[in-house]
C-alpha positions, 0 to 999 in steps of 0.5 A, a space after each residue: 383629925 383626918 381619916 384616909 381609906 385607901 382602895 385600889 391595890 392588888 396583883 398586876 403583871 409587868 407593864 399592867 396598870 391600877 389605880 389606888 384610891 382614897 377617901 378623905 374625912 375629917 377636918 379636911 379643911 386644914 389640909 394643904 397637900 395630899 399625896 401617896 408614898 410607897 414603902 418595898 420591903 427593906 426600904 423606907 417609905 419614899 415619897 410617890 406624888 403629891 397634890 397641893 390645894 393649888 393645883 400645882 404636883 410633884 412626882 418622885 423620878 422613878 414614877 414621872 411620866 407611869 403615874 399620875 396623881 388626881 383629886 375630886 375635891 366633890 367626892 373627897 377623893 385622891 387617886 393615883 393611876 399607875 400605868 406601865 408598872 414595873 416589878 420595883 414599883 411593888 410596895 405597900 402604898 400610903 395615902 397621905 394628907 398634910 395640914 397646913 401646921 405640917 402634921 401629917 395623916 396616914 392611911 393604913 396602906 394598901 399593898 400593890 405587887 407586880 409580877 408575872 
């Protein structure tokens, strides 16, 4: 099993920044990719970015060049530092951790809106 915690979210103005945080525990050894979806009201949860073992990431469009998503394999940690938001950009987002069998590890969310 896999447990996320995530930290971070809150209220920002348009063109503000936060960074979300998570906390990994558990078999993380069976973990292959981590990564952050958003789910706005009245949508489905979409991919956000993602991290793989390697290195190697991929960003949904409408975030490439605003967010970028990090690790601390020390710490356990991935982060998404989001920068430029935008009023769009609110949603509740969601840690995620995918084992190398496909199952998929969700954190309970953390809600982020932007407003002025």
């Amino acid at each position: 099993q896999v447990q996320l915690a995530e930290s971070g979210g809150g209220l920002v103005q348009p063109g503000g920044s936060l960074r979300l945080s998570c906390v990994v525990s558990g078999s993380i050894f069976s973990i292959n990719a981590r990564g952050w979806y958003r789910q706005a009201p009245g949508k489905q949860r979409e991919l956000v970015a993602t991290i793989f073992n390697g290195g190697s990431t991929n960003y949904a469009d409408s975030v490439k060049g605003r967010f970028t998503i990090s690790r601390d394999n020390a710490k356990n940690t991935v982060s998404l530092q989001m920068n430029s938001l935008k009023p769009e950009d609110t949603a509740v987002y969601y840690c995620n951790s995918r084992s190398y069998s496909g199952i998929n590890y969700w954190g309970e969310g953390t809600l982020v809106t932007v407003s002025s």
